[in-house]
C-alpha positions as CSV (number, residue, x, y, z in Angstrom):
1,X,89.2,-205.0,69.0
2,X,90.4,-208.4,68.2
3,X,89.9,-210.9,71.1
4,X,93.4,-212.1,73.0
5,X,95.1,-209.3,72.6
6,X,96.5,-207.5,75.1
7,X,94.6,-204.2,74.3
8,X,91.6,-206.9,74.9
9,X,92.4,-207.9,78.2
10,X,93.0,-204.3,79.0
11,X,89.8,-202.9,78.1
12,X,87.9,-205.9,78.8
13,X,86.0,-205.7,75.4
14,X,85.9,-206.7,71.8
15,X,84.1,-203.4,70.9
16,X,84.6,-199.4,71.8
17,X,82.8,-196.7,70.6
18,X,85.9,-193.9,70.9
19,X,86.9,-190.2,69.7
20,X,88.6,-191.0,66.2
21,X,88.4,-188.1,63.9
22,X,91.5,-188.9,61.2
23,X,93.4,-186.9,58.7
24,X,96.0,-189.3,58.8
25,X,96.0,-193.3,59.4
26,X,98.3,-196.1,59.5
27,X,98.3,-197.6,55.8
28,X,100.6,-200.5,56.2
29,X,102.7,-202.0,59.7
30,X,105.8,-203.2,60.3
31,X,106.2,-207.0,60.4
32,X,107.2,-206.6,63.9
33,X,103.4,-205.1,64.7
34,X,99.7,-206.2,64.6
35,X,96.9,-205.1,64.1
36,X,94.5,-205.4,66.5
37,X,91.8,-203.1,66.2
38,X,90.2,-201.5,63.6
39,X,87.2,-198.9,62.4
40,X,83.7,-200.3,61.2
41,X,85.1,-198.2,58.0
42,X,88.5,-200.7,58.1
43,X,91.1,-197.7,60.0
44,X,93.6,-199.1,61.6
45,X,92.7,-198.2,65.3
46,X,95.4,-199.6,67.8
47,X,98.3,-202.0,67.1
48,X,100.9,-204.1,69.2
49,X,104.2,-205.7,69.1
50,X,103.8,-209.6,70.6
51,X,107.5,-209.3,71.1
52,X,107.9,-206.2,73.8
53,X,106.4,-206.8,77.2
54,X,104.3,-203.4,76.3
55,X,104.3,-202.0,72.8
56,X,101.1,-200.7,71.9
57,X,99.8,-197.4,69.7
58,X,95.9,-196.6,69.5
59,X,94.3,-193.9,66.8
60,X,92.2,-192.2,69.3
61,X,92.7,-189.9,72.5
62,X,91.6,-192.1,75.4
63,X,92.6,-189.1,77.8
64,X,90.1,-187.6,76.5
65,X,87.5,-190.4,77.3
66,X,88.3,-191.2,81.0
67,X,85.4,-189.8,82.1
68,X,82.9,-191.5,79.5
69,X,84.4,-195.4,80.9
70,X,86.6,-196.9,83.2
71,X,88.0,-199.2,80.5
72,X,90.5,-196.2,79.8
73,X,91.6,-195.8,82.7
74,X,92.4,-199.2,83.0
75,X,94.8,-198.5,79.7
76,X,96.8,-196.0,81.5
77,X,96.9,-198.0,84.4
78,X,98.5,-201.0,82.4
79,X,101.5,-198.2,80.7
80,X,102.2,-197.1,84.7
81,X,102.7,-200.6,85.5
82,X,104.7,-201.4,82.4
83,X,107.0,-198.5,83.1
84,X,107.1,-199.3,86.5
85,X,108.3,-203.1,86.2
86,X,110.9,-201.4,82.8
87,X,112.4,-199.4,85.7
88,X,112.5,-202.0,87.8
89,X,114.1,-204.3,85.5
90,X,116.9,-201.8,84.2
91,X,117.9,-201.4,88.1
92,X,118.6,-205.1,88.2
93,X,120.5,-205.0,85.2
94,X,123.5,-202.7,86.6
């Protein structure tokens, strides 16, 4: 995981062992998205968009991996809170 990112400060680590088993991978992002974490075998494992307040994919099933650290809880955590604050936001807008 590449350090300051927000996947990063979520998961509070540079490194994650997690469930990837691929048939298919992103080849080639948008310009809009980085990369931000990757494979020892160079997958691309998670990517974010600098420019939305929380834009983020990941390669792996962290539901699946709740129970093996807290660090992915701490990832759903952050998309409640995002969606929160969204809904929040929109309501102010009307």
């Amino acid at each position: 995981i590449m350090e300051n990112t927000l996947l990063n400060k979520i998961l509070g680590t540079n490194q994650l062992n997690v469930n990837s088993h691929h048939h298919q991978a992103i080849k080639q992002t948008a310009k809009t998205l980085n990369i931000v974490a990757k494979s020892e075998c160079g997958i691309i494992e998670a990517i974010e968009n600098k420019n939305k307040a929380f834009l983020m994919g990941v390669q792996w099933h962290p539901e699946d991996l709740i129970d093996n650290s807290s660090s992915f809880i701490n990832l759903f955590a952050e998309l409640i809170t995002a969606a929160k604050n969204r809904k929040v936001n929109l309501r102010s807008e009307k």
